[in-house]
N, C-alpha and C positions, 0 to 999 in steps of 0.2 A: 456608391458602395464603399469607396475610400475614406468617406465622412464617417461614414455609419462602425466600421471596424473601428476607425479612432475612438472615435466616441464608446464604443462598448467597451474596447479594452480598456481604455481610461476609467471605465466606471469596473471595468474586473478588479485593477489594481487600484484603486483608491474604497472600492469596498464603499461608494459612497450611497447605494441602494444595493438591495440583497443582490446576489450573482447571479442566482436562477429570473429576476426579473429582470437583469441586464440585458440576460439570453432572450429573453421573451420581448424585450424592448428593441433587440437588436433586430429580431423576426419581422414587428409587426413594424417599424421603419421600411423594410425592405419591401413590404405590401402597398405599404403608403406611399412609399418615394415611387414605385414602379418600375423596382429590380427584377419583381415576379409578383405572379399573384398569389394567390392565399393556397390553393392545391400546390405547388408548385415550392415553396416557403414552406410550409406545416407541415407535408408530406415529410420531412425529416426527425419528426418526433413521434414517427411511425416506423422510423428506422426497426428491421429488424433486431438489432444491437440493441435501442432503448428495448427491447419484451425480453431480451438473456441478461442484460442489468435488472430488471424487475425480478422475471425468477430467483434470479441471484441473489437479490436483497431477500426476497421473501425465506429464501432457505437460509440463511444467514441468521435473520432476524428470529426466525424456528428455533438455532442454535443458539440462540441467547435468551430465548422464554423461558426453556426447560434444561438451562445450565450447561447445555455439552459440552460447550467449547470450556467453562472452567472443569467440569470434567476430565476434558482431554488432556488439559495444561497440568489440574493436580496429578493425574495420574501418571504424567510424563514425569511429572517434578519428584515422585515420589519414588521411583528407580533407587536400588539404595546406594549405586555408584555415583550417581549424579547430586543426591541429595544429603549425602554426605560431604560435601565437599562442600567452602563458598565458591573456588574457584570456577568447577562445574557445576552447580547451581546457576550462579551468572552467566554463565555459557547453556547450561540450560535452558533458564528464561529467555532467552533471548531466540535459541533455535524456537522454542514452543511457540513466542508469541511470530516468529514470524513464519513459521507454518500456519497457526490461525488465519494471520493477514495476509493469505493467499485468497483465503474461502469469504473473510470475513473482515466489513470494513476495518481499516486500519483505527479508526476512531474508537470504534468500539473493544476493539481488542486492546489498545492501550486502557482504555478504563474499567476495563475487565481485568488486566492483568495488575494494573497500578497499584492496587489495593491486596493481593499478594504478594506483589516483590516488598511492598511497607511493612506487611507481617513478617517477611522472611527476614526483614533487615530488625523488627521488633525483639525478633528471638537470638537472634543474635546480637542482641541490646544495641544494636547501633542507630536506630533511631531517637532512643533515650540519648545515646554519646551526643546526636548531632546535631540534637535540641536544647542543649544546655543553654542559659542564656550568659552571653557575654557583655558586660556593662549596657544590659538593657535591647543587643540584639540577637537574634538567632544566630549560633555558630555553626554552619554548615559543614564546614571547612579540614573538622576536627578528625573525619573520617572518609579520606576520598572513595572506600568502594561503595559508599550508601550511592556517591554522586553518581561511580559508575554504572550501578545496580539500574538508577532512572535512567540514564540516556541508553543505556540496554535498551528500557521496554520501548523508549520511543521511536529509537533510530530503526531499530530490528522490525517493527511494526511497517515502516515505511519498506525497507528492504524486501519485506517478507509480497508484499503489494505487487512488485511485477513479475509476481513467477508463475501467474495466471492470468489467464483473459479479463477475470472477472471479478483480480486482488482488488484491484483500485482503479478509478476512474480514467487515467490517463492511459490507461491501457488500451479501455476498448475505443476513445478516442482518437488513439492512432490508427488504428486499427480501422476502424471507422472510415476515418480521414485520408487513408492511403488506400481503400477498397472505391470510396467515391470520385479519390484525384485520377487515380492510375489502372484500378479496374482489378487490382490485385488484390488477393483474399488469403490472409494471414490464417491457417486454424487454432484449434485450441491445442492439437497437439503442435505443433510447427514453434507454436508461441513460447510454448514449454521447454522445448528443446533449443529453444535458443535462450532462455532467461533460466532455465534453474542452474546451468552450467556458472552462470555471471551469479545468480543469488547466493549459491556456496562459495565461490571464491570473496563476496560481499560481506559473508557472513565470516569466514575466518578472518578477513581483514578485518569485521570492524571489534571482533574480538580481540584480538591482538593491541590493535588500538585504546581502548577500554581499558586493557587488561594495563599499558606499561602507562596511560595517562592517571589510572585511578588506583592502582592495585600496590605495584612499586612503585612509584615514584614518589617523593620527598623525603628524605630520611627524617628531618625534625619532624614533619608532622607522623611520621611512624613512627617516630620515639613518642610523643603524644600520646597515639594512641593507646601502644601497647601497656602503657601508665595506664590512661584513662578504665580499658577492657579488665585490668586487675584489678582495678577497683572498684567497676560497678561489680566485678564478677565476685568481690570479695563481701557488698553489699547487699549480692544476691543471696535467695536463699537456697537456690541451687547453684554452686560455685562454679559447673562445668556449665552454664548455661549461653557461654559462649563455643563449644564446640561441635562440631559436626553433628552429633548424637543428637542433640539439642535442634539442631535447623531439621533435621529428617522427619523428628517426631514432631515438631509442628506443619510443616507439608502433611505428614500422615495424618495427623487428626484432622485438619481441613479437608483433607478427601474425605474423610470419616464423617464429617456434616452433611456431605450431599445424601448420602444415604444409597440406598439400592437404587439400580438404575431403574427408571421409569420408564411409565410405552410410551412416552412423549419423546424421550432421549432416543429408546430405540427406533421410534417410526422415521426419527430428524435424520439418523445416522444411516437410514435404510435408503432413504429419499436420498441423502448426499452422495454415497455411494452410488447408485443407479444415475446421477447425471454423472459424476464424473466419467465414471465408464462410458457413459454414451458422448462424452464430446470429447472423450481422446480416440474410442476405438475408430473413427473415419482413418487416424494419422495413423493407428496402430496398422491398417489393414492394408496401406500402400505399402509397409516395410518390408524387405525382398526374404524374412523369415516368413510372413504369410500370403505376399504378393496376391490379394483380394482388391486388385482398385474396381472392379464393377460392382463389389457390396460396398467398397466404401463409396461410391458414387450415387449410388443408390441411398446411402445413410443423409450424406449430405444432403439430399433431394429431400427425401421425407422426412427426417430425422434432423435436422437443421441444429445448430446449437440454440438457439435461439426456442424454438418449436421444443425441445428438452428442457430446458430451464424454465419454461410455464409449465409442459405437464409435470415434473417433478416439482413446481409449486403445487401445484393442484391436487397431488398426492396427498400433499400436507392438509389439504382441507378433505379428504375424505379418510383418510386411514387413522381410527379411533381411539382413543384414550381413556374413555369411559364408554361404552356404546350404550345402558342402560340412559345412560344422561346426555346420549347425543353428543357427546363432549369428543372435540376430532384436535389431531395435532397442533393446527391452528386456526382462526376466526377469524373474520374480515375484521372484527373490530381492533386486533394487533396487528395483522395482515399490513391494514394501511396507513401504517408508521411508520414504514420505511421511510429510507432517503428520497422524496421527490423532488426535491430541488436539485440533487446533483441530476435526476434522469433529466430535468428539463437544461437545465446546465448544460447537457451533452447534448441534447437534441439541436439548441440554439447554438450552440458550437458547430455541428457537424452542418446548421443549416447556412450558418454564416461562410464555414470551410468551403462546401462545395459551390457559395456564390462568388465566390473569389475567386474561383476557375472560370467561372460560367461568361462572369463578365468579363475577364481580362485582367482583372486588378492582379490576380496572383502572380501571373507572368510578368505585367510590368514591374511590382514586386520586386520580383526573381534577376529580371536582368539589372535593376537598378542596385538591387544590395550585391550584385555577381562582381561588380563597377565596382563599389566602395569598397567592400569587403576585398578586392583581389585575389579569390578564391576560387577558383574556376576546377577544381578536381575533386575525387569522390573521398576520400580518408580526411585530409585538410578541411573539407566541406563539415564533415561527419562531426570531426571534433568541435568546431566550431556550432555546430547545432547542439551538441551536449552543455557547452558551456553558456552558450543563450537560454537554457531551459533550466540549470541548474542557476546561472543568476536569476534570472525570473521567479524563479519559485523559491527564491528566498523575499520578493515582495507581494507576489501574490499568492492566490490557494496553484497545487497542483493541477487543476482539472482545467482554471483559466489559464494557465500556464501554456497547458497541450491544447490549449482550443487556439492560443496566439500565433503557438510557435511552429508547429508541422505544418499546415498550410504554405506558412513562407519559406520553412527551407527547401520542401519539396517543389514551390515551385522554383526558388533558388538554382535545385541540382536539373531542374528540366531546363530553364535558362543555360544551364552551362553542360547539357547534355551528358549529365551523367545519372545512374542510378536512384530515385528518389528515396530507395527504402531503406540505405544505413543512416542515413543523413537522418530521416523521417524517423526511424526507431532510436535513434540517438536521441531525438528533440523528447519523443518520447519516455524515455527510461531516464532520460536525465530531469525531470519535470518533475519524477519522484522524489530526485532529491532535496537539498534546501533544510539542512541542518541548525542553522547559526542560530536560529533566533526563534523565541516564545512562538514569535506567531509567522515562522515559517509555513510549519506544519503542523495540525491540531494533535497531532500526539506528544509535538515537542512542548502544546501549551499545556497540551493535561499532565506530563512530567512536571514540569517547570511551575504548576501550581501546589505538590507536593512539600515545596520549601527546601527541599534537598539538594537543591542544585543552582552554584555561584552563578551568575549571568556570564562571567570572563570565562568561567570553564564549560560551559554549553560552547559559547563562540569560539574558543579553539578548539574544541572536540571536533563539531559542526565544520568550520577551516577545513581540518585536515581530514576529513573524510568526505567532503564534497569534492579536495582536490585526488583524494585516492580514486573515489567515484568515478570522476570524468576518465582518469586513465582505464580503469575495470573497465570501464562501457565501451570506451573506445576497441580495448585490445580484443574484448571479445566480440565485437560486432567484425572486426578485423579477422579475427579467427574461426567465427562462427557462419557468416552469413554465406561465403561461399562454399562448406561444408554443406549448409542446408539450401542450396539452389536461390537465396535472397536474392542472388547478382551474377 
């Protein structure tokens, strides 16, 4: 077993065959060496968890057929307090996209959103400024809020990912992994109420951040530019085509292309509604304002998140668009484009996680790194899981990240007899992060292939918000977890 984890995660982090067939290579090893047999191995890509990632993709994937989710975004963007403003714009995009990457993967929302923030930065000619060529190369440089504008949609996109069950994969991974190790079951509302409190304090930091790295800071390059803006603005043939008025009316007419809402858009928005409500009301019905725990017992029972996140796909293939033409929200043949490599990703993850318990290896693990580490208490423990997950997932993807890392700190804090589940939701939430570099995270490659942004000013940006990170995570799992019965 201790061969077989090396060997996987070596191939997670060197990327040197795909990661979903690392997962599946790491499975059928465990059948073959005679860890377990094939029921016993496979049964974990039957997890109920992998069918509320499936539904999830599939109503995701609904929301990016029939445009909702840019939708939602123009129509947020288009508020005329918000879109008036670069300031609030920027601060805009950023909430928008990472409300999206709750519902909807982070990947896709970046390059949904990428090509909006490029127009906004268009009409305020600043993509012109920051294209200019200088003796032969791209000057990026010329205007740091284009720079701040992309790592908006990237980082926010990540941020936006743990403040549901089903933003991003390292989610339900821990999730997953601490229901198999410990027997505990995180819900959708539980999960909520412990990550939006930390995603809004995330999101005012990383605006803030943004805001004094790209906005004011450099005086020469703001003498720069404000030359440079007179002058394309004197070139232009509307002179005010740098102001507010100017950024509003092209969000507005971008809305104005989608046209009247479709029964594509309304049946997607009918269907998202209807799960969300059904996998927060269980949490909603223990709260001592409705104190209902025998219907929320009852919801869990038949009404499962999992069991909701299929039938609200399923919604999608019978509730109609055309009914003359048989034509329904969605067709198996978009249907199954989803992401399947990340579900198998997680299967082969949760299936490696719970053999690591099974055989012993996690516990030896546990007490050996308890040894090195010198670690033996719950908060010290905690932080030190954040910071293994946040270095990790600046060399690997996130999802390999939370398949390496939660196994071993939980069995870490059972070795040292404390709490597994800050420690474990720390390795988690911090998995997300991983700022520094192109190919940290796929949204920081899909910014970072826009051309708008310095490699040095990613990597410090990336720095100091992976080290604000870890302390966010920490202080609210510090604040939150005994609030919500965690420990």
């Amino acid at each position: 077993m201790s061969a077989i984890i090396a060997a996987v995660a070596t191939m997670w982090i060197t990327e040197i065959i795909p990661l979903p067939v690392s997962a599946l290579l790491g499975a059928v090893l465990c059948v073959v060496l005679g860890i377990g047999d094939a029921k016993t191995v496979l049964v974990y890509f039957a997890d109920p968890i992998v069918f509320l990632f499936i539904g999830g993709f599939m109503i995701a994937k609904a929301m990016m057929i029939h445009r909702l989710d840019r939708r939602i975004a123009l129509g947020f963007l288009s508020i005329p307090w918000i879109g008036s403003s670069q300031v609030r714009t920027m601060a805009g995009l950023g909430l928008v996209t990472a409300l999206l990457s709750m519902w909807v993967s982070n990947s896709a929302v970046t390059a949904m959103m990428l090509p909006i923030a490029v127009g906004i930065l268009g009409a305020l000619h600043i993509v012109h400024i920051s294209t200019r060529q200088v003796n032969g190369n791209i000057n990026v440089q010329t205007w740091p809020f284009a720079t701040g504008m992309m790592l908006m949609v990237a980082y926010a996109a990540s941020i936006g990912g743990i403040g549901t069950p089903v933003g991003t994969p390292p989610n339900l991974i821990g999730i997953g992994l601490i229901h198999s190790a410990t027997g505990i079951e995180i819900s959708f509302f539980r999960w909520m109420s412990l990550t939006l409190p930390l995603f809004l304090v995330m999101a005012v930091v990383l605006f803030i951040l943004l805001y004094l790295l790209h906005h004011v800071g450099g005086g020469h390059n703001k003498d720069i530019l404000q030359k440079e803006v007179q002058s394309v603005s004197a070139e232009s043939d509307n002179p005010d085509a740098n102001k507010g008025s100017q950024l509003l009316e092209y969000i507005q007419n971008e809305r104005k292309t989608l046209g009247p809402w479709t029964w594509g858009q309304i049946n997607t928005l009918i269907v998202f509604g209807i799960a969300v409500v059904f996998w927060i009301m269980p949490g909603i019905f223990q709260l001592p304002w409705f104190n209902l725990p025998g219907l929320a017992r009852w919801m869990n029972i038949y009404l499962p998140e999992s069991i909701v996140a299929i039938s609200a796909a399923i919604l999608l293939f019978v509730l109609p668009v055309r009914l003359s033409q048989l034509e329904f929200t969605i067709n198996w043949h978009e249907a199954v484009k989803i992401d399947w490599g990340t579900i198998l990703l997680f299967g082969g993850g949760l299936a490696l996680g719970s053999l690591m318990f099974k055989t012993g290896v996690a516990n030896e693990m546990g007490y050996s790194l308890t040894k090195l580490l010198g670690v033996n208490t719950l908060w010290p423990l905690t932080g030190v899981s954040i910071a293994m997950a946040i270095l990790l997932s600046e060399a690997a993807s996130n999802t390999a990240s939370a398949n390496m890392i939660i196994p071993v700190v939980i069995a870490i804090a059972q070795a040292a007899n404390v709490s597994p589940l800050p420690p474990a939701l720390g390795a988690c939430l911090g998995a997300s992060f991983g700022f520094m570099m192109p190919v940290s995270t796929p949204p920081n490659a899909i910014v970072y292939s826009s051309g708008l942004i310095p490699l040095p000013k990613m990597i410090t940006a990336g720095i100091l918000f992976d080290i604000l990170g870890l302390f966010i995570i920490w202080t609210g799992l510090y604040i939150l977890c005994p609030l919500l019965g965690l420990i």
